[in-house]
Each structure stands twice: as structure tokens, then as C-alpha cells.
PyMOL commands that place a pseudoatom at each C-alpha (Angstrom):
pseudoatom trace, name=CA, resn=UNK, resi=1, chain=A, elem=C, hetatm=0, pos=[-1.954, 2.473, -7.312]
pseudoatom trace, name=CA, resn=UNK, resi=2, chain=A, elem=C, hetatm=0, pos=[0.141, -0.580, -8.558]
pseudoatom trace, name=CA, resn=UNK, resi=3, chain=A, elem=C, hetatm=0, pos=[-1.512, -0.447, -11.882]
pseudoatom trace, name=CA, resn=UNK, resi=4, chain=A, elem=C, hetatm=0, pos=[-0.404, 3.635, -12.042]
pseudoatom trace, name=CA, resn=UNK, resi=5, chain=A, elem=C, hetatm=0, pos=[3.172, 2.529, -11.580]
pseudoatom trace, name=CA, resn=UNK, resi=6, chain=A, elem=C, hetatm=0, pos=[3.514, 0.932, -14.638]
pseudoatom trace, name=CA, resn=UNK, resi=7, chain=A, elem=C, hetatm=0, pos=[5.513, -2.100, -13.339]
pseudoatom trace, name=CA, resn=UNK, resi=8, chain=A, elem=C, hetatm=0, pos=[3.295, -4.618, -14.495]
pseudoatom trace, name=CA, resn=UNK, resi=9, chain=A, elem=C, hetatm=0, pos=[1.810, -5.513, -10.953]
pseudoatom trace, name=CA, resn=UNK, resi=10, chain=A, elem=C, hetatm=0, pos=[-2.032, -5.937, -11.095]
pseudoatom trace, name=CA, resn=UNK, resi=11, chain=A, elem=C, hetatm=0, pos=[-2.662, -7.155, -7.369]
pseudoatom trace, name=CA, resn=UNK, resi=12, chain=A, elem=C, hetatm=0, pos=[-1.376, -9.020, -4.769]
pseudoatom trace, name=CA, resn=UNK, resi=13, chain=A, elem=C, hetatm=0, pos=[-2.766, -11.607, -2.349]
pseudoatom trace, name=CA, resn=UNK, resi=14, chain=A, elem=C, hetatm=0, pos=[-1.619, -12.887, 1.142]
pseudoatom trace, name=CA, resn=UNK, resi=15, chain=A, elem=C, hetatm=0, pos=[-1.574, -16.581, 1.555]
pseudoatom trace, name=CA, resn=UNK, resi=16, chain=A, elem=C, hetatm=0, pos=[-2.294, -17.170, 5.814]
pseudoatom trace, name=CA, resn=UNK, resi=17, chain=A, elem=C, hetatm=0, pos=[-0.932, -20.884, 5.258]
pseudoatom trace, name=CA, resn=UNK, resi=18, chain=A, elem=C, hetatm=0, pos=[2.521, -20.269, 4.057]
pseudoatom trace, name=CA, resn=UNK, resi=19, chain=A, elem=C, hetatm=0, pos=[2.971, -16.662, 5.641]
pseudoatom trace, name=CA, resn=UNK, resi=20, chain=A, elem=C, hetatm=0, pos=[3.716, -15.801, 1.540]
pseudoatom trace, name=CA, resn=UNK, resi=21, chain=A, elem=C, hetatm=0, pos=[3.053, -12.443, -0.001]
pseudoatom trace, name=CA, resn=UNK, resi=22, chain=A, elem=C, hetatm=0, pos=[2.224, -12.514, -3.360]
pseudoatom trace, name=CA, resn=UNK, resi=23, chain=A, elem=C, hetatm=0, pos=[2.643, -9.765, -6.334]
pseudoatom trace, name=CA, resn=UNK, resi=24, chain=A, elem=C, hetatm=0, pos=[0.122, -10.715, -9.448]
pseudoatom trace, name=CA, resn=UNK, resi=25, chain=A, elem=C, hetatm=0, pos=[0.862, -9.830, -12.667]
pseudoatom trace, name=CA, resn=UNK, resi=26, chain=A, elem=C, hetatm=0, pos=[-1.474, -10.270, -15.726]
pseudoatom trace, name=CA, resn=UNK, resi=27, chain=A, elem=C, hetatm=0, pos=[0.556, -11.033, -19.347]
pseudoatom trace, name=CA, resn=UNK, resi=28, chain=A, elem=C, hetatm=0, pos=[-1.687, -12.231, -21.972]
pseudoatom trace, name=CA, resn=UNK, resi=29, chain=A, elem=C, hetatm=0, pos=[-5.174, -12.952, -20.131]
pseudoatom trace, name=CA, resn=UNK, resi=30, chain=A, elem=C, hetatm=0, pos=[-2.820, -15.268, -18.006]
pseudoatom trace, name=CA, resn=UNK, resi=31, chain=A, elem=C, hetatm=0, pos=[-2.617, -14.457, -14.174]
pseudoatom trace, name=CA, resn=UNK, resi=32, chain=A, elem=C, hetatm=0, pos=[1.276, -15.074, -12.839]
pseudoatom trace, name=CA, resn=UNK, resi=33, chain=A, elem=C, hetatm=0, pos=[1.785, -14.821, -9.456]
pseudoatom trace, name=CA, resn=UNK, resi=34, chain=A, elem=C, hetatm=0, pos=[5.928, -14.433, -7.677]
pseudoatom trace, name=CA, resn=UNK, resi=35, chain=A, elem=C, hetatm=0, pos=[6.938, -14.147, -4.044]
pseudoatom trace, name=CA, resn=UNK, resi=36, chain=A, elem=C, hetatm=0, pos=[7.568, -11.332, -2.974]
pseudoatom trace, name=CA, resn=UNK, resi=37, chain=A, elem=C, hetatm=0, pos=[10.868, -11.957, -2.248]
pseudoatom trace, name=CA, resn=UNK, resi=38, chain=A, elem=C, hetatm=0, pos=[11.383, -13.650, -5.610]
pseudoatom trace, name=CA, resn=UNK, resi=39, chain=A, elem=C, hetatm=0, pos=[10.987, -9.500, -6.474]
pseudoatom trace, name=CA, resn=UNK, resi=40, chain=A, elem=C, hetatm=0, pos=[13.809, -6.815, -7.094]
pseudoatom trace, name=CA, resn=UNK, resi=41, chain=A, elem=C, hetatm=0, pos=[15.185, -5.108, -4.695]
pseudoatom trace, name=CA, resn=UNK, resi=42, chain=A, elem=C, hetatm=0, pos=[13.626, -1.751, -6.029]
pseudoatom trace, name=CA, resn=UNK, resi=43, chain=A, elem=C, hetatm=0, pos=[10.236, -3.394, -5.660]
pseudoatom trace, name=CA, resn=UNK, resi=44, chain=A, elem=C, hetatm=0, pos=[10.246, -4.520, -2.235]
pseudoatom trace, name=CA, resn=UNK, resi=45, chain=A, elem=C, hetatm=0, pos=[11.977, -1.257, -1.216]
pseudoatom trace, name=CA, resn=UNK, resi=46, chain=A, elem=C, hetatm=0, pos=[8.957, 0.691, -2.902]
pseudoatom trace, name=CA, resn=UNK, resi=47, chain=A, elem=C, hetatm=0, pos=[6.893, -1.358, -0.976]
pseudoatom trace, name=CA, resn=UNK, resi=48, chain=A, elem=C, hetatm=0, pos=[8.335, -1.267, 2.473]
pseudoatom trace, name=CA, resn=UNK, resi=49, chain=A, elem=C, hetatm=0, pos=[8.415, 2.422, 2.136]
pseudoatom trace, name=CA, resn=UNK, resi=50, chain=A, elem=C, hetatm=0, pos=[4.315, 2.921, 0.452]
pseudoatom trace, name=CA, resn=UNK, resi=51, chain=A, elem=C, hetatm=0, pos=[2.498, 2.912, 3.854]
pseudoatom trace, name=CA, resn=UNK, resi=52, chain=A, elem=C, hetatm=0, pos=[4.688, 5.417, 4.545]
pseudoatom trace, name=CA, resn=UNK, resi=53, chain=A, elem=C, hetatm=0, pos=[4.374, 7.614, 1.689]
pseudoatom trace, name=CA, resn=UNK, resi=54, chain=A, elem=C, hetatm=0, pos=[0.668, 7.309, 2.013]
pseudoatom trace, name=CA, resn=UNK, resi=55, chain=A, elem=C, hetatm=0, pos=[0.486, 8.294, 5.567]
pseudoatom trace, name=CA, resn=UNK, resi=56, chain=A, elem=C, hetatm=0, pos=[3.111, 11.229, 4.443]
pseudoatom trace, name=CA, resn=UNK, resi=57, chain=A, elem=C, hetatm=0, pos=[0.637, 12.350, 1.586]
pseudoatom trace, name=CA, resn=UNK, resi=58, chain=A, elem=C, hetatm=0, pos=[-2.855, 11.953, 3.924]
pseudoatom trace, name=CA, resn=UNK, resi=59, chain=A, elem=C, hetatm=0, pos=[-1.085, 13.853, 6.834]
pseudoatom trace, name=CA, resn=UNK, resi=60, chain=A, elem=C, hetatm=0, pos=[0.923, 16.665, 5.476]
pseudoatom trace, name=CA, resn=UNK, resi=61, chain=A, elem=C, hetatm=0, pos=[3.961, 15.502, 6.852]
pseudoatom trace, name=CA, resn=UNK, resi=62, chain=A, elem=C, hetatm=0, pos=[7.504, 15.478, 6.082]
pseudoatom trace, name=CA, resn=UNK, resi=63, chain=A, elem=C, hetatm=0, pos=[9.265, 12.138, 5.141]
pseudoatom trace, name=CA, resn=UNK, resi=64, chain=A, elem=C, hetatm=0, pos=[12.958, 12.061, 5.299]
pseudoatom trace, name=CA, resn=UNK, resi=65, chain=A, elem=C, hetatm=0, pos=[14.458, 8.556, 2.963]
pseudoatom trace, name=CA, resn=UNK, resi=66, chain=A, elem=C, hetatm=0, pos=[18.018, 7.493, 3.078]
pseudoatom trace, name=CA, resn=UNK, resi=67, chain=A, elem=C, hetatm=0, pos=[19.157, 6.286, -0.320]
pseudoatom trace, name=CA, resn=UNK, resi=68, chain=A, elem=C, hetatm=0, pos=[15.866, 5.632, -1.671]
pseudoatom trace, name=CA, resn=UNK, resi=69, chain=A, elem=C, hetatm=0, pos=[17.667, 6.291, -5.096]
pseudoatom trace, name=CA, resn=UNK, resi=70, chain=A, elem=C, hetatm=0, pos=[19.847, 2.930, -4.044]
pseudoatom trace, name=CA, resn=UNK, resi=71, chain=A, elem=C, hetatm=0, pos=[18.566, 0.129, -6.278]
pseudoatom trace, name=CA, resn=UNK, resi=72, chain=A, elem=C, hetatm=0, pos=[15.094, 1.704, -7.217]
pseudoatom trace, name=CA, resn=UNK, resi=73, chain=A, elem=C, hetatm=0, pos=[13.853, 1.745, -10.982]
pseudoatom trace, name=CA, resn=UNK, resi=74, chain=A, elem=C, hetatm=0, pos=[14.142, 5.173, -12.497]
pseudoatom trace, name=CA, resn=UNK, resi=75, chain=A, elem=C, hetatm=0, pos=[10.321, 5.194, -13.079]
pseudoatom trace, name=CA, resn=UNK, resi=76, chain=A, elem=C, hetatm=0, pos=[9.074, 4.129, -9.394]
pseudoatom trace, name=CA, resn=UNK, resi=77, chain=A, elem=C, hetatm=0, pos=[11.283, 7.199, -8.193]
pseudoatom trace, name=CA, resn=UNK, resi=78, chain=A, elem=C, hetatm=0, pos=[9.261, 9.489, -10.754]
pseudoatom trace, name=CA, resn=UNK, resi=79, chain=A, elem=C, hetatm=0, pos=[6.023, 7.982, -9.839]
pseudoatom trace, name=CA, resn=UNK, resi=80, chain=A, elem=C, hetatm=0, pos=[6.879, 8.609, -5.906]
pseudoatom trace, name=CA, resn=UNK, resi=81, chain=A, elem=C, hetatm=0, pos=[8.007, 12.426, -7.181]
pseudoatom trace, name=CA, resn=UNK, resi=82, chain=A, elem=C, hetatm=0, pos=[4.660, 13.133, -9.171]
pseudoatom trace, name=CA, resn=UNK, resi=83, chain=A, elem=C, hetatm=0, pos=[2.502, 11.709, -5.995]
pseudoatom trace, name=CA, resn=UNK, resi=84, chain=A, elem=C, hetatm=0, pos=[3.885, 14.319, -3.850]
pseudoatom trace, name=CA, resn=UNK, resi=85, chain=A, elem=C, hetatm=0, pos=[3.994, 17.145, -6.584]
pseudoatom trace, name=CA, resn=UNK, resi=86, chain=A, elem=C, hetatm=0, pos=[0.246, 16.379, -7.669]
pseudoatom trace, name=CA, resn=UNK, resi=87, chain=A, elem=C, hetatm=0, pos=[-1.504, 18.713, -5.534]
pseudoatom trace, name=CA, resn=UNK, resi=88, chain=A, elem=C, hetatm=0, pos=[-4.668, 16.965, -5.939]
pseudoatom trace, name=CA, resn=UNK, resi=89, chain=A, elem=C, hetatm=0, pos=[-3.524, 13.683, -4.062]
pseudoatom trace, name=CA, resn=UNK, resi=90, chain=A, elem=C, hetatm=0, pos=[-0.959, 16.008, -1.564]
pseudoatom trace, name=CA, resn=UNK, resi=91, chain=A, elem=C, hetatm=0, pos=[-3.084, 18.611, -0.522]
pseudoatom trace, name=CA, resn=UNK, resi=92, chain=A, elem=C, hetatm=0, pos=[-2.378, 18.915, 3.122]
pseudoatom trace, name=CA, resn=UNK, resi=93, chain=A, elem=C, hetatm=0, pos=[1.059, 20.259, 2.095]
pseudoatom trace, name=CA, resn=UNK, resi=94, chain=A, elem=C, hetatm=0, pos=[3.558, 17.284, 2.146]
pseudoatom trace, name=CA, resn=UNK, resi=95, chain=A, elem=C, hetatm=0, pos=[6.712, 16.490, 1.673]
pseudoatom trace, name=CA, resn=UNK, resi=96, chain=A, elem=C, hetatm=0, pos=[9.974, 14.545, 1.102]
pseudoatom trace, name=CA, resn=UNK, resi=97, chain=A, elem=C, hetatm=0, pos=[13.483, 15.047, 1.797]
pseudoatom trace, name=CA, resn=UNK, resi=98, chain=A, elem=C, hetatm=0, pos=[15.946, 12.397, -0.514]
pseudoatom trace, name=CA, resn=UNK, resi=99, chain=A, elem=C, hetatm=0, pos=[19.746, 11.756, 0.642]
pseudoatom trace, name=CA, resn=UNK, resi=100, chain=A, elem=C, hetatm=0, pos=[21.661, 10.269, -2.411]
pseudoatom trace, name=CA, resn=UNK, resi=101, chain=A, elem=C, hetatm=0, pos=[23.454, 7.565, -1.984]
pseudoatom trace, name=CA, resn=UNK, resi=102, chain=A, elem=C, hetatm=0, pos=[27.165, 8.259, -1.352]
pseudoatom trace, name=CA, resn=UNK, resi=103, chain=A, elem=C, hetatm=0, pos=[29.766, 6.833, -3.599]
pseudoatom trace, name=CA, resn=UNK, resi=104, chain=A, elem=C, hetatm=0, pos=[33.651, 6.498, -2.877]
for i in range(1, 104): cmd.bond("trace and resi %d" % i, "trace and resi %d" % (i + 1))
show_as sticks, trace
zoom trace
């Protein structure tokens, strides 16, 4: 699913010494690894919120996000948008609800 996304993210691994997650990218045969709170804030919001997509998506349910549009990339938004408009991976029906953020 990472590699769909198109952010450049190839795996991830948890390190049980340090309590560190771990995003992996691969740029020129070269494995890079960065904390994942060395990330954007779009990135760690997209993946706070994937267990709950996924369990949205698997169990036909409605998912109601505040602001998800606050400081999340453009193309993870679309990618979120096509996995609940693809009725092959939403086929028990579900859906999403997004509040804008509010400006002044």
C-alpha cells in the first residue's frame, strides 16, 4: 500500500531497542531509513489515520475526519479518495465524511 502512494516509502521496520519506528525508502539501489518523526506532518497524519481507513474499507463503515485536508499532501488525499471510490477494495459499502479546515 505504501508503494501505491507514490511517496517514495518502500517499508518500514520497528526497532524493540530504541522504541523507533522507521519509514524505508529506496533511491538508487541504496536503502535510507528516517524516524518517523523525522517525517512530515502529512505523513504521520496518513499514518495515524490508515488502521482506520482500513478497518473503514473491510467493515463498511462510516469514518468521519476533522481537517484531514490540514497539512496532508495533495496526492495522499487522492490516494485515500480513490481507496474508498474503488469498489473493488470498498465493497461492503463504505464511507467518509471530510470537515475542511476552517480559516479566519
Amino acid at each position: 500500500m505504501m508503494n501505491d502512494m507514490g511517496i517514495g516509502i518502500s517499508g518500514y521496520r520497528f526497532d524493540q531497542q530504541s522504541s523507533e519506528f522507521y519509514l524505508q525508502r529506496t533511491l538508487h539501489s541504496k536503502l535510507y531509513e528516517l524516524t518517523f518523526s523525522s517525517e512530515s506532518d502529512g505523513k504521520r497524519k496518513l499514518f495515524a489515520a490508515l488502521p482506520v481507513i482500513l478497518i473503514t474499507l473491510k467493515e463498511g463503515r462510516l469514518l468521519i475526519i476533522d481537517e484531514l485536508d490540514d497539512r496532508f499532501h495533495p496526492m495522499l488525499l487522492r490516494y485515500v479518495i480513490r481507496l474508498f471510490t474503488n469498489l473493488a477494495i470498498s465493497r461492503k459499502g463504505g464511507s467518509f465524511c471530510l470537515r475542511p479546515t476552517m480559516y479566519p
